[in-house]
TITILO-177299 format. One line per field, with one value per residue (C-alpha): chain; residue in one letter; x, y, z. Coordinates in nm, 2 decimals, always signed. Example, Ala and Ser with C-alpha at 12.3 -4.5 7.8 and 13.67 -1.06 7.14 Angstrom:
chain	A;A $
resn	A;S $
x	+1.23;+1.37 $
y	-0.45;-0.11 $
z	+0.78;+0.71 $
% end
This chain:
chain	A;A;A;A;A;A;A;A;A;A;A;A;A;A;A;A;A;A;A;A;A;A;A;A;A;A;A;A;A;A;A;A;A;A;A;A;A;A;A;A;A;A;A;A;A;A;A;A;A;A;A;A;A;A;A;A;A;A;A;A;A;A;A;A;A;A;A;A;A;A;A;A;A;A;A;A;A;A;A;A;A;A;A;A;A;A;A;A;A;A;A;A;A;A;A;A;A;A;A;A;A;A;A;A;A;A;A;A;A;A;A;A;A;A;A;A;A;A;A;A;A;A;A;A;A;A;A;A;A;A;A;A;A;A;A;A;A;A;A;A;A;A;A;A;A;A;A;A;A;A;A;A;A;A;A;A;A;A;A;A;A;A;A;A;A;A;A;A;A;A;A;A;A;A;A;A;A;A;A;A;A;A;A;A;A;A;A;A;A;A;A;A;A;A;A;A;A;A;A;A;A;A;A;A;A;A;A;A;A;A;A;A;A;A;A;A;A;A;A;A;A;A;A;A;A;A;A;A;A;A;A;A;A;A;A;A;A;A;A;A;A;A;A;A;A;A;A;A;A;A;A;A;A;A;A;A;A;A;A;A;A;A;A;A;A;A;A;A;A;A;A;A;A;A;A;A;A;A;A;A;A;A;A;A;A;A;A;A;A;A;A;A;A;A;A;A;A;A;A;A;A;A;A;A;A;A;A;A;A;A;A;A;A;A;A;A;A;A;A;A;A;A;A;A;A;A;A;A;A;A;A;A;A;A;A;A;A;A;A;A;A;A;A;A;A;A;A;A;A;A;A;A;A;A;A;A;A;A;A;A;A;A;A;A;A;A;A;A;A;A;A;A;A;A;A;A;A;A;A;A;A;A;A;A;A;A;A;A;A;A;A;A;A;A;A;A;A;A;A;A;A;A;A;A;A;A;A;A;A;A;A;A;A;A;A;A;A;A;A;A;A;A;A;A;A;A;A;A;A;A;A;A;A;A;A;A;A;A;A;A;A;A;A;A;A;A;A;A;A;A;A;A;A;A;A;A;A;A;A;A;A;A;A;A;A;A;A;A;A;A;A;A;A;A;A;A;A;A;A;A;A;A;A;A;A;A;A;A;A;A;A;A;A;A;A;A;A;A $
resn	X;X;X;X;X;X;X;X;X;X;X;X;X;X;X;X;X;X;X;X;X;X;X;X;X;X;X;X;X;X;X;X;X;X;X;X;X;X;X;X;X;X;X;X;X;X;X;X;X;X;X;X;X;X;X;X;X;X;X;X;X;X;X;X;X;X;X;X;X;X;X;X;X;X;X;X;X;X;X;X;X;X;X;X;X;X;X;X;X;X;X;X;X;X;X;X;X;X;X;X;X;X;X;X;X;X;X;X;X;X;X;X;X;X;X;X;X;X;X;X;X;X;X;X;X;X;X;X;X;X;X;X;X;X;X;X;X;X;X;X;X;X;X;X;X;X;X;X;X;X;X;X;X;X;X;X;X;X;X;X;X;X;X;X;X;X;X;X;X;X;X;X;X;X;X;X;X;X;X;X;X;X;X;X;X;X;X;X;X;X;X;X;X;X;X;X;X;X;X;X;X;X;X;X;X;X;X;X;X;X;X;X;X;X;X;X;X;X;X;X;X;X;X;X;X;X;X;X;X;X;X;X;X;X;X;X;X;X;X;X;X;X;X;X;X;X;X;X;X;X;X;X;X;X;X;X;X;X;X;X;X;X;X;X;X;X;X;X;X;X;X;X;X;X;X;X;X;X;X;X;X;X;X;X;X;X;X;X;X;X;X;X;X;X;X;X;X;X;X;X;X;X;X;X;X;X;X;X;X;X;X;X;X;X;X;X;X;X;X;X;X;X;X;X;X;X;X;X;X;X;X;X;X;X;X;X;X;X;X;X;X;X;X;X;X;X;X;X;X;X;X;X;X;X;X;X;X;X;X;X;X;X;X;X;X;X;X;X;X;X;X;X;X;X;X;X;X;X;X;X;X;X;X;X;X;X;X;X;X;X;X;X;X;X;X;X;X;X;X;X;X;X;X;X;X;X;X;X;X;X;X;X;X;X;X;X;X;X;X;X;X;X;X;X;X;X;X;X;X;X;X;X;X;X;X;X;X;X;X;X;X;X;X;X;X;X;X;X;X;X;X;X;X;X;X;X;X;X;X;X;X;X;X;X;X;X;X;X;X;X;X;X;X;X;X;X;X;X;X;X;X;X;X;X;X;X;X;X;X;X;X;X;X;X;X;X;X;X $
x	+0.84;+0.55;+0.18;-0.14;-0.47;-0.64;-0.59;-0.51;-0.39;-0.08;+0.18;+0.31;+0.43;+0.53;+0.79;+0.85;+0.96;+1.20;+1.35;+1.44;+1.54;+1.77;+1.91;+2.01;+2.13;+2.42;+2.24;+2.20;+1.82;+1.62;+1.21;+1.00;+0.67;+0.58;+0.24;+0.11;-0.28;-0.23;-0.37;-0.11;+0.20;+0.58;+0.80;+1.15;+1.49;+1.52;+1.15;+0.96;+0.64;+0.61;+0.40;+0.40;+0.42;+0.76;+0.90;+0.78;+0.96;+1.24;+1.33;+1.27;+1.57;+1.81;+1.73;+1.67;+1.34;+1.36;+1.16;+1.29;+1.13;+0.80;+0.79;+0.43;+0.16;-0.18;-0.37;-0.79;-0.95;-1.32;-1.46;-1.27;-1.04;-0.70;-0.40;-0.07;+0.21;+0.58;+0.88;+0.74;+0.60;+0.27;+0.16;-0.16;-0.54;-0.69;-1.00;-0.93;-1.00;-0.77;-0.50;-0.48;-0.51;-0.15;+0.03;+0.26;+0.39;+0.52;+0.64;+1.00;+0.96;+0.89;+1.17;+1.43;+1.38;+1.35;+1.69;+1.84;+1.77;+1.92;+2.26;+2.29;+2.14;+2.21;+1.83;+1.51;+1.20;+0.90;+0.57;+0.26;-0.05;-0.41;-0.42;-0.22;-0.55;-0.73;-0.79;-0.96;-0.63;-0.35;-0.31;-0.24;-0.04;+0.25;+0.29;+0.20;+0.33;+0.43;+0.72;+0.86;+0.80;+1.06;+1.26;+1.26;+1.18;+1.02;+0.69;+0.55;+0.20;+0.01;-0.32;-0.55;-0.68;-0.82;-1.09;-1.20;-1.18;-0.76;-0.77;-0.99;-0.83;-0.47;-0.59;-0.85;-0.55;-0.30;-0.63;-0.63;-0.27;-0.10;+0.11;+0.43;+0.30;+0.24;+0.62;+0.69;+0.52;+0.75;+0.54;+0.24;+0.24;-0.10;-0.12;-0.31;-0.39;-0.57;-0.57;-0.35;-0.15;-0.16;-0.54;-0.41;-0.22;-0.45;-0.58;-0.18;-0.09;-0.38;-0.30;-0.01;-0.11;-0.35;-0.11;+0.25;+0.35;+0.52;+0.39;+0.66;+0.48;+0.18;+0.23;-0.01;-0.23;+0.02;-0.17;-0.11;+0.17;+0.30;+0.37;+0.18;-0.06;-0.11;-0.48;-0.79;-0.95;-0.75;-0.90;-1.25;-1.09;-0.90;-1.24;-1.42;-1.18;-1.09;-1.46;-1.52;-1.22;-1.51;-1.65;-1.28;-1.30;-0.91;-0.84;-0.79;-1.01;-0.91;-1.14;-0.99;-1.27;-1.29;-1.25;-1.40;-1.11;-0.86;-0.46;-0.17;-0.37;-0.11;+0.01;-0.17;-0.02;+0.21;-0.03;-0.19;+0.16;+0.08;-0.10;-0.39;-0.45;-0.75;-0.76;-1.12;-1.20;-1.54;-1.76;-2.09;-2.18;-2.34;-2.04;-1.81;-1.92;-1.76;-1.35;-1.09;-0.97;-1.08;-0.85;-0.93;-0.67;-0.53;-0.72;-0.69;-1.00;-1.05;-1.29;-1.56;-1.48;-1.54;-1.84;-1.92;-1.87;-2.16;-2.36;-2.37;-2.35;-1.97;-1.91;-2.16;-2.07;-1.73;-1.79;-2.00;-1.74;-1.47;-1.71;-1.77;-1.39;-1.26;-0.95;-0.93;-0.61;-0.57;-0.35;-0.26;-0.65;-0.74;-0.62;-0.71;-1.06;-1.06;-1.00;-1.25;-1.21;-1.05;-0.99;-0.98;-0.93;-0.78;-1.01;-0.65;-0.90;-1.31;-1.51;-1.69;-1.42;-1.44;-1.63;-1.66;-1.47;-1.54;-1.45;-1.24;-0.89;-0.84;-0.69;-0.72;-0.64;-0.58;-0.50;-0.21;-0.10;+0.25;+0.31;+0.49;+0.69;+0.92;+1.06;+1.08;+1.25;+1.06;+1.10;+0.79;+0.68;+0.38;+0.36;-0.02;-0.18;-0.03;+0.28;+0.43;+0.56;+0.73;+0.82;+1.12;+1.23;+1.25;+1.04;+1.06;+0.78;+0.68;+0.48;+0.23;-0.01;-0.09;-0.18;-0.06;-0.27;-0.24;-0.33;-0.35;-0.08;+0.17;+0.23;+0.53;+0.86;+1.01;+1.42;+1.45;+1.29;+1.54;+1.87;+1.80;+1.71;+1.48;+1.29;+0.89;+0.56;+0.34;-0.01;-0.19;-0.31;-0.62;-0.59;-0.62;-0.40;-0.67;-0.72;-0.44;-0.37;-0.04;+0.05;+0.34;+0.25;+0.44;+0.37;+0.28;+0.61;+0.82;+0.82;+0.83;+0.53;+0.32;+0.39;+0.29;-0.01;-0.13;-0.02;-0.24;-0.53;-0.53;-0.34;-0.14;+0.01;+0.38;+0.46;+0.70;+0.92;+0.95;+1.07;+0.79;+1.14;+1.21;+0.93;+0.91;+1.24;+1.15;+0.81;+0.98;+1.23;+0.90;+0.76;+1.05;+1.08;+0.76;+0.79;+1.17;+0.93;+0.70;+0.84;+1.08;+1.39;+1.60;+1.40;+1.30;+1.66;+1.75;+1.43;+1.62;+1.91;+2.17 $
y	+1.31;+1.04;+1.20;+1.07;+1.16;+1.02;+0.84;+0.46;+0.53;+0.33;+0.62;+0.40;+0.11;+0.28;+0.47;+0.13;+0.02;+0.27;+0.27;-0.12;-0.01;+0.25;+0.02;-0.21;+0.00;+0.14;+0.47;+0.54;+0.63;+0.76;+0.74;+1.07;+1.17;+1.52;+1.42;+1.08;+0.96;+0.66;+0.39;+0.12;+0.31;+0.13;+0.22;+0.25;+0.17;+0.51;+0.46;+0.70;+0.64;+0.69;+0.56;+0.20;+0.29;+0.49;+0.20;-0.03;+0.21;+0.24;-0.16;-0.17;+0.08;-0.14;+0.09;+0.10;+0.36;+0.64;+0.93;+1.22;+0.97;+1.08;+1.41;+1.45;+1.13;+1.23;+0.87;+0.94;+0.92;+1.04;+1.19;+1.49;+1.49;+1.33;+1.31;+1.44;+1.32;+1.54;+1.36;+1.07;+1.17;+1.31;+1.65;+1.74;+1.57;+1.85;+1.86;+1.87;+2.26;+2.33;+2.13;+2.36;+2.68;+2.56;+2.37;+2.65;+2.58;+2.24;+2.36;+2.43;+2.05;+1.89;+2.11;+2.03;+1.64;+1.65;+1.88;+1.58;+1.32;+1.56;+1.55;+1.19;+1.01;+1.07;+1.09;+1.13;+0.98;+1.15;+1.05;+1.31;+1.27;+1.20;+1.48;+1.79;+1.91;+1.95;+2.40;+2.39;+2.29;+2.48;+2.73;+2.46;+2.22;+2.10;+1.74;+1.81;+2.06;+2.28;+2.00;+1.95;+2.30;+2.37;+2.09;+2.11;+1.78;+1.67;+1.51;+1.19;+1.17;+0.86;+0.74;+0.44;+0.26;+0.02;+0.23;+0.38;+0.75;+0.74;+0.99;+1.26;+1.20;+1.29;+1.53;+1.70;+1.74;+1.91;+2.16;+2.24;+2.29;+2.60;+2.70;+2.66;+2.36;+2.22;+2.25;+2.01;+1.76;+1.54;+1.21;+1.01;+0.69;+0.45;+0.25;-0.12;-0.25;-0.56;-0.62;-0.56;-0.29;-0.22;-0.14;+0.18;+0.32;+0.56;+0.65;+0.71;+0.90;+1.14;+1.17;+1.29;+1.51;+1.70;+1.76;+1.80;+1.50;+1.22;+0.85;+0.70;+0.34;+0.14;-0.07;-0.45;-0.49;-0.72;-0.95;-1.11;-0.90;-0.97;-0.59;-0.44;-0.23;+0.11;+0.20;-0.04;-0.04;-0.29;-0.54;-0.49;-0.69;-0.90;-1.02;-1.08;-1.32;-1.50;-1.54;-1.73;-1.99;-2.08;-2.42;-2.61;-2.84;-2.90;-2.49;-2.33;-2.03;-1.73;-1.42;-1.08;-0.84;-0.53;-0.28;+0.05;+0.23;-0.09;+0.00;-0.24;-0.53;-0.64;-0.79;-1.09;-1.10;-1.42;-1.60;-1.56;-1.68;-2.04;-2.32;-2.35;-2.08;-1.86;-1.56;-1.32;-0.98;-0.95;-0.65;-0.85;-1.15;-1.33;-1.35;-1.47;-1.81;-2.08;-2.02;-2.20;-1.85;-1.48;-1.20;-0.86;-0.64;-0.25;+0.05;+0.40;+0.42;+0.15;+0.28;+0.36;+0.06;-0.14;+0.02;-0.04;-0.42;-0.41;-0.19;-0.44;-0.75;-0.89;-0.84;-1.10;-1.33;-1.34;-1.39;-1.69;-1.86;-1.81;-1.98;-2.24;-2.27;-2.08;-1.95;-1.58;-1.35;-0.98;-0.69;-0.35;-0.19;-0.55;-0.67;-0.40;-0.49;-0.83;-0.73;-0.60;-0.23;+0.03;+0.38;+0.69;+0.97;+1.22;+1.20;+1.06;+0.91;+0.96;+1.14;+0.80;+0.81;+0.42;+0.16;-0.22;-0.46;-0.80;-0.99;-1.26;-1.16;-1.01;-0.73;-0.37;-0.09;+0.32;+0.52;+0.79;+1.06;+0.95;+0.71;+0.43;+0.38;+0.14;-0.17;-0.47;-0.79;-1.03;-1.40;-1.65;-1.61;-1.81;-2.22;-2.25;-2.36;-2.37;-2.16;-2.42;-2.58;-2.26;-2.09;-1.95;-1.88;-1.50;-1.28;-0.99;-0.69;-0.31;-0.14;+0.18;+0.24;+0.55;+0.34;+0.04;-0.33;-0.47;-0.82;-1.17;-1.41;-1.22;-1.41;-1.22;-1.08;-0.76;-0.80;-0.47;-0.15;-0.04;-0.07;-0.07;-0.34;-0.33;-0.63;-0.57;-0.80;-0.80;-0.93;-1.15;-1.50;-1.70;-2.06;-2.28;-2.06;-1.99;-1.64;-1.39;-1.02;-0.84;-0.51;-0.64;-0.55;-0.82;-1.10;-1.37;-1.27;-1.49;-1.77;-1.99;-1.79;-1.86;-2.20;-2.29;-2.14;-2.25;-2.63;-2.53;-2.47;-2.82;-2.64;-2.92;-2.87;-2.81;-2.50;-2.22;-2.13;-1.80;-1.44;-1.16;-1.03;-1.27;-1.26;-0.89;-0.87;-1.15;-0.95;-0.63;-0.78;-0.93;-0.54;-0.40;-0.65;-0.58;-0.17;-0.20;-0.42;-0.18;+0.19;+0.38;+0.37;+0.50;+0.83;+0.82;+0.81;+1.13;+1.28;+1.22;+1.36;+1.10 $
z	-1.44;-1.51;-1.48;-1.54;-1.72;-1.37;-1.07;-1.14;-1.48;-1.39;-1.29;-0.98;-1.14;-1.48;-1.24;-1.06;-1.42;-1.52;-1.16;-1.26;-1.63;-1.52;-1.26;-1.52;-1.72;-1.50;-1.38;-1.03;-1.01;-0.71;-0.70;-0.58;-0.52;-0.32;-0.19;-0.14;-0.02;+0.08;+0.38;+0.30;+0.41;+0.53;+0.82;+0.71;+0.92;+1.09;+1.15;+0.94;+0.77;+0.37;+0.11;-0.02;-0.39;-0.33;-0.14;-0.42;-0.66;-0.45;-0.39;-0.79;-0.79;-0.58;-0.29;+0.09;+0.10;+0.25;+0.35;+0.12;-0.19;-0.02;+0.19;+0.25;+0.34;+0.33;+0.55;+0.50;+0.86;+0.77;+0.43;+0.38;+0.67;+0.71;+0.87;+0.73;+0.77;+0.72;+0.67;+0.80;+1.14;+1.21;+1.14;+1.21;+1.15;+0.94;+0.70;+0.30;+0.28;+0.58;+0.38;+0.10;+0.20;+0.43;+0.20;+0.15;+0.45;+0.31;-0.04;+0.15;+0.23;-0.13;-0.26;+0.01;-0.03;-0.38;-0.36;-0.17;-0.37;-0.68;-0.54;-0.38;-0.78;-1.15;-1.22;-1.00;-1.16;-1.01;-1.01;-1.02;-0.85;-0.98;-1.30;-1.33;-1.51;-1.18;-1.25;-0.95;-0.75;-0.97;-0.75;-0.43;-0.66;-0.46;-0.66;-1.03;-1.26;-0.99;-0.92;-1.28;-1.30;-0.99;-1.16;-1.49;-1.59;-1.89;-1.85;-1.99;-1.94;-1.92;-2.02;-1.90;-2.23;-2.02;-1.86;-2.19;-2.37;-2.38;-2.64;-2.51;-2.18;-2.28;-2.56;-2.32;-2.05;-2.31;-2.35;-1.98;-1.88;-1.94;-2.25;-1.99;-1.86;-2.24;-2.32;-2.05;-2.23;-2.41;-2.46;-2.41;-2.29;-2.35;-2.08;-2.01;-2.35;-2.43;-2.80;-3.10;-3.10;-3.54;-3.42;-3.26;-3.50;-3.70;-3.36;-3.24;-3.58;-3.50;-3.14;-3.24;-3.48;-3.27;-3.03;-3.14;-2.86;-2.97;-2.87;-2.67;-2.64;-2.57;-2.25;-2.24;-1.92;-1.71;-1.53;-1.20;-1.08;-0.71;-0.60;-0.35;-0.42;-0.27;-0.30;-0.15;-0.52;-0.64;-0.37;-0.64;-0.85;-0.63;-0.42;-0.75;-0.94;-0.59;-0.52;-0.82;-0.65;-0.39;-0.38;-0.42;-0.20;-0.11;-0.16;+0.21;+0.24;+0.43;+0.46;+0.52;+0.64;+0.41;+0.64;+0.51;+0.63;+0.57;+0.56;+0.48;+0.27;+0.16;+0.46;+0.33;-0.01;+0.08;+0.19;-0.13;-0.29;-0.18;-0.38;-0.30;-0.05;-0.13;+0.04;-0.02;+0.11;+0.26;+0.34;+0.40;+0.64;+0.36;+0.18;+0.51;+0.49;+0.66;+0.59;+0.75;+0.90;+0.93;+0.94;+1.10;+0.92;+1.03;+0.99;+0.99;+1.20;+1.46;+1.66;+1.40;+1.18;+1.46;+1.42;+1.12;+1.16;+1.42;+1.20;+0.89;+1.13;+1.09;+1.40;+1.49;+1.24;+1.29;+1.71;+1.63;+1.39;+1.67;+1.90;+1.66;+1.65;+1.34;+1.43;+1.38;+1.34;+1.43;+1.26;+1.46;+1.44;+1.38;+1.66;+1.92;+1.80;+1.92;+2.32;+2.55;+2.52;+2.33;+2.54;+2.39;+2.64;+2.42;+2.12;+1.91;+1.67;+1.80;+2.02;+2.15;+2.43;+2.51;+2.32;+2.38;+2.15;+2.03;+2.37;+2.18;+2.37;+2.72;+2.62;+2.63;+2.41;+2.52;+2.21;+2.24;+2.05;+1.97;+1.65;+1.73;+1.37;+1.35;+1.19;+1.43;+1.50;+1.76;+1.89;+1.88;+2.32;+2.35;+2.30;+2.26;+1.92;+1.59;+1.81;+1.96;+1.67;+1.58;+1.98;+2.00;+1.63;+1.53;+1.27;+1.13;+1.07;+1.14;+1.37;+1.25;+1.56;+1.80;+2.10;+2.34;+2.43;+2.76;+2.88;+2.84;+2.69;+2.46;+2.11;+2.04;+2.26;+2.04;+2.07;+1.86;+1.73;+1.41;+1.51;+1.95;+2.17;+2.34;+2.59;+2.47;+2.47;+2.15;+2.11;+2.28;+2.25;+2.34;+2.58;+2.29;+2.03;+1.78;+1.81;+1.84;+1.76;+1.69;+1.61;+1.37;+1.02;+0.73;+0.97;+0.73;+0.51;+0.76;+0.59;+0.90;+1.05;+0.74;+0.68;+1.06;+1.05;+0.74;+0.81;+1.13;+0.92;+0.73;+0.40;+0.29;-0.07;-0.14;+0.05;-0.14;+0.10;-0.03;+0.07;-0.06;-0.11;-0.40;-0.52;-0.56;-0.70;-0.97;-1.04;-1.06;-1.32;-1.51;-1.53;-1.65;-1.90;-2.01;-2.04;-2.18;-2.50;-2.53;-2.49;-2.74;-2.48;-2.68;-2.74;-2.34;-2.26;-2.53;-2.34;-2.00;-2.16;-2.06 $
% end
């Protein structure tokens, strides 16, 4: 099991890494992570809903992702409240304090998947959540030491350099965790260098002298990795080093409103792939500009993010640059935004009930209470704008949405849902084919998709012509690469006990 001193220490892709390790190596390894929070989920093939970071770990393992990896998916809809999600289908939509005092009802769950998973693999690399030093949750834990407790696993806890205070943070968690709980402790890992490692030697020596616990490894900072990320923090960094890109004159600019409550960003990571594509996330109208295109992306909460864009004055901005003839794209939430209406009879998301949208498609949205979760394949339907040079080819995508959008001129018809037919229409498109909406998440990973809309928007360098699928396999290699340098494998595989 990999924990952390804190959230963002670098758990996620430190499992992501041994997945690939152990896949290389001959062992047929399995990710697993009781309870995930996360916006930017994935639909798998029988069309359940799990976290992105256990599919990332999964594919990294040479495996299709499913479900049992990640049990229980905690999606934020307000402060404090959020809805669960149980094996991939929805729950209930229940305040933080409510969550806890139930989640014995879902300990039979984590234990049954992780049970699964136990007799299909040779190993199970589990990922904790946050700190197993939060006392005020111990008694609720259902994802830290409660798990490798129920397992048995030894624990390799791992600390953020990066952010400062490594040493108090991994010696300050030993303090808090129970003498049990200490045992299970078989190494630190330090996590995100920048420097020299001999600089951290009298520091490890004492580490490890203080606390009995060998120290398995110090991992660099890897820049520029193409994985998708799970949590909306690492956009910080992404909007700040992509703003600085602004003012290139033959760079195509594309800005992705930062939703408050924004899921699935990394439906634009491909177009991001491309030379000399910048793509920015924007939470202010003075900081829109004048891009080549504006993406509305999904959220967990359309209604009051649609709100919010009124509130701050992006809604108005981004109307008058799709007057002025900006085209504009819409994702799921994103997209139901752009019609004329979004209905909500059975307070599914709001009490508002029905609130006006931005006007820029005919459409109309009606929220429901069932999910619709699954993985889609769809055929280009529409031959206005950039569409007609590509009408008639297929694409590929998933849908995460609890509602349905009727009117105007569909962009896409779905062929299937998983593995059934089915005879669908998908978003909608405007008379001259600059604005359009879909509720197909992983659109602009279709190669042919990506490359006719960019050509569309003047973008005229070499184009890839990759598959985010090659290019996460290359990146996970990369990563692996990098942690099989820089951790003692031989002592984490005697630790393992294979």
């Amino acid at each position: 099991m990999i924990q952390g001193t804190a959230s963002s220490a670098g758990k996620s892709l430190l499992v992501a890494a041994l997945c690939r390790i152990f896949r290389q190596d001959g062992v047929r390894v399995a990710p697993f992570k009781a309870q995930n929070m996360a916006l930017n989920s994935f639909v798998t093939r029988e069309g359940h809903e799990m976290g992105r970071a256990q599919v990332v770990q999964a594919q990294a393992a040479g495996l299709e992702p499913h479900v049992d990896m990640n049990p229980i998916l905690l999606k934020p809809e307000q402060d404090a409240r959020s809805q669960v999600v149980v094996m991939g289908k929805p729950w209930a939509a229940i305040a933080a304090g409510e969550y806890y005092r139930r989640k014995g009802e879902l300990w039979p769950v984590v234990t049954a998947a992780l049970d699964r998973l136990r007799e299909r693999y040779d190993l199970v690399v589990i990922e904790g959540a946050g700190s197993p030093a939060e006392i005020n949750l111990r008694e609720s834990d259902i994802v830290n030491m409660a798990v490798a407790r129920y397992a048995r696993a030894p624990v390799l806890l791992v600390g953020d350099i990066d952010r400062g205070g490594v040493f108090a943070s991994l010696v300050g968690t030993m303090a808090l965790l129970e003498e049990d709980e200490r045992r299970l402790i078989k190494g630190f890992v330090i996590n995100k260098f920048r420097g020299d490692v001999s600089l951290l030697r009298d520091g490890l020596a004492m580490l490890e002298q203080r606390t009995g616990v060998p120290v398995l490894g110090v991992v660099p900072f890897i820049r520029d990795l193409q994985i998708a990320e799970e949590d909306s923090v690492a956009l910080d960094d992404v909007s700040r080093a992509e703003d600085r890109g602004q003012g290139i004159r033959d760079r195509v600019d594309i800005a992705v409103i930062r939703l408050p409550r924004i899921s699935n960003f990394d439906d634009f990571d491909a177009l991001a792939l491309e030379a000399g594509v910048q793509v920015r996330f924007v939470d202010d109208p003075d900081r829109l500009g004048c891009p080549q295109a504006v993406i509305l992306p999904g959220t967990k909460s359309t209604i009051a993010d649609l709100l919010w864009l009124r509130r701050v004055g992006l809604a108005r901005a981004l109307c008058e640059l799709a007057e002025n003839g900006t085209p504009v794209v819409g994702i799921c939430g994103g997209y139901q935004m752009l019609g004329r209406t979004i209905s909500d009879p059975e307070g599914v998301e709001s009490a508002e009930g029905q609130v006006e949208g931005l006007g820029l498609l005919p459409v109309d949205t009606v929220f429901e209470v069932v999910k619709a979760t699954y993985q889609v394949r769809a055929r280009i339907e529409t031959d206005r704008g950039f569409f007609a040079e590509i009408e008639g080819q297929e694409i590929e995508g998933y849908e995460i949405h609890m509602g349905h959008s009727r009117g105007g001129e569909p962009a896409f018809r779905l062929l299937a849902r998983g593995d059934r037919p089915v005879d669908a229409s998908d978003g909608a498109v405007d008379q001259k084919g600059q604005v359009f909406g879909t509720y197909l998440h992983g659109l602009f990973d279709n190669p042919n998709l990506r490359r006719a809309w960019l050509r569309s928007l003047g973008w005229d360098a070499a184009f890839s012509g990759l598959s985010m699928i090659e290019v996460r396999e290359r990146e996970y290699d990369r990563l692996a690469r990098q942690v099989r340098e820089s951790l003692d494998m031989e002592r984490v595989y005697r630790i393992v006990g294979l």
